[in-house]
C-alpha positions in Angstrom: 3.2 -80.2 5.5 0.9 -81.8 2.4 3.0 -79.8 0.1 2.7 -76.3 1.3 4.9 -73.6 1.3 5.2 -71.9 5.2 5.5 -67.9 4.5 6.1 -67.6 8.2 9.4 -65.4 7.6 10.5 -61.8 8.0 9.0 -58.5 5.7 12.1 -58.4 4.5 12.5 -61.5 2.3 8.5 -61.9 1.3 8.0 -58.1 0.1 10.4 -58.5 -3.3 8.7 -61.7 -4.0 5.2 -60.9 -3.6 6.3 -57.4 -5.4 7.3 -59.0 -8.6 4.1 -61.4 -8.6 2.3 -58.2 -8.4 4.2 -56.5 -11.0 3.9 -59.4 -12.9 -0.1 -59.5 -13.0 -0.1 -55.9 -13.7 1.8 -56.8 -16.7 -0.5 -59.4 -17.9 -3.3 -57.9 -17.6 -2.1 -54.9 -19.4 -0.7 -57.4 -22.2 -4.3 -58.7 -22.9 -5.7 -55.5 -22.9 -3.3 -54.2 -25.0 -3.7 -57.8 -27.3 -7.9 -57.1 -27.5 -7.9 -53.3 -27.8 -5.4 -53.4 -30.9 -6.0 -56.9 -31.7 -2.0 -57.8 -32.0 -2.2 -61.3 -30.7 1.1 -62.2 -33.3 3.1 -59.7 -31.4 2.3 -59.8 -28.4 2.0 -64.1 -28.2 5.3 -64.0 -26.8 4.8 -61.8 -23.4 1.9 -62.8 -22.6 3.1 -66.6 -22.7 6.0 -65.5 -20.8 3.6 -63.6 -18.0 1.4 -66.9 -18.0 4.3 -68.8 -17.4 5.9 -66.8 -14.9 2.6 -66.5 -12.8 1.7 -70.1 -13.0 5.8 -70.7 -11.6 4.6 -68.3 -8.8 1.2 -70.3 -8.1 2.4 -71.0 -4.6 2.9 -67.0 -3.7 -0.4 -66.1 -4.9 -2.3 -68.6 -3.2 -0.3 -67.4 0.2 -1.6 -64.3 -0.7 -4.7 -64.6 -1.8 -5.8 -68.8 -0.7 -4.5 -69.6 2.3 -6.5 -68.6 5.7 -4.3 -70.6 8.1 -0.7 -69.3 10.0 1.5 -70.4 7.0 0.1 -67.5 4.6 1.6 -64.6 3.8 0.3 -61.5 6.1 -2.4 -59.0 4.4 0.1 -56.4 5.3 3.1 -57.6 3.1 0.8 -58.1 0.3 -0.2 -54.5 0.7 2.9 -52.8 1.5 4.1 -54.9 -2.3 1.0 -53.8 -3.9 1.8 -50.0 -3.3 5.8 -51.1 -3.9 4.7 -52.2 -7.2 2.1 -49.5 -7.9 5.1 -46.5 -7.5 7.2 -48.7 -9.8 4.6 -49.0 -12.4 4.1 -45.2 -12.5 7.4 -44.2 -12.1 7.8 -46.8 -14.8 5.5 -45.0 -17.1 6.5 -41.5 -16.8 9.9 -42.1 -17.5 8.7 -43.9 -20.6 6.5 -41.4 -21.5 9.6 -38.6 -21.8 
């Protein structure tokens, strides 16, 4: 109703969603911290658009996540059960790029 989305659905489908939203503002954040420690704005323009972009497609997600207090959110227990998802990627992620 009003134009908002009703999370009100199963673990199953809402954990990869939220996961990659997660993953997503991982990656920006690293991006701009990588774009003011080494000041390589020209390079990096191009993620960190992209990682804008993508987040501000997943608006609706975050403010189920983060927003929304009424029945229609999505439960604190998804979003945590993706954040540690997305945590075990990030540093599996990472040691397989460091070797």
């Amino acid at each position: 109703q009003m134009g908002k989305f009703d999370f009100r659905t199963s673990t199953m489908f809402l954990a990869p969603l939220v996961s990659l939203v997660i993953l997503n503002i991982f990656s920006l954040v690293g991006g701009v911290a990588r774009v003011i420690i080494k000041r390589s704005f020209n390079e990096m323009f191009v993620q960190v658009f992209l990682s804008i972009f993508i987040l501000v497609m997943g608006y609706p997600i975050i403010e189920g996540m983060i927003l929304r207090k009424d029945k229609g959110r999505i439960p604190p227990s998804v979003t945590l059960l993706s954040a540690v998802f997305s945590l075990i990627f990030m540093s599996l992620g990472s040691i397989v790029l460091m070797y």
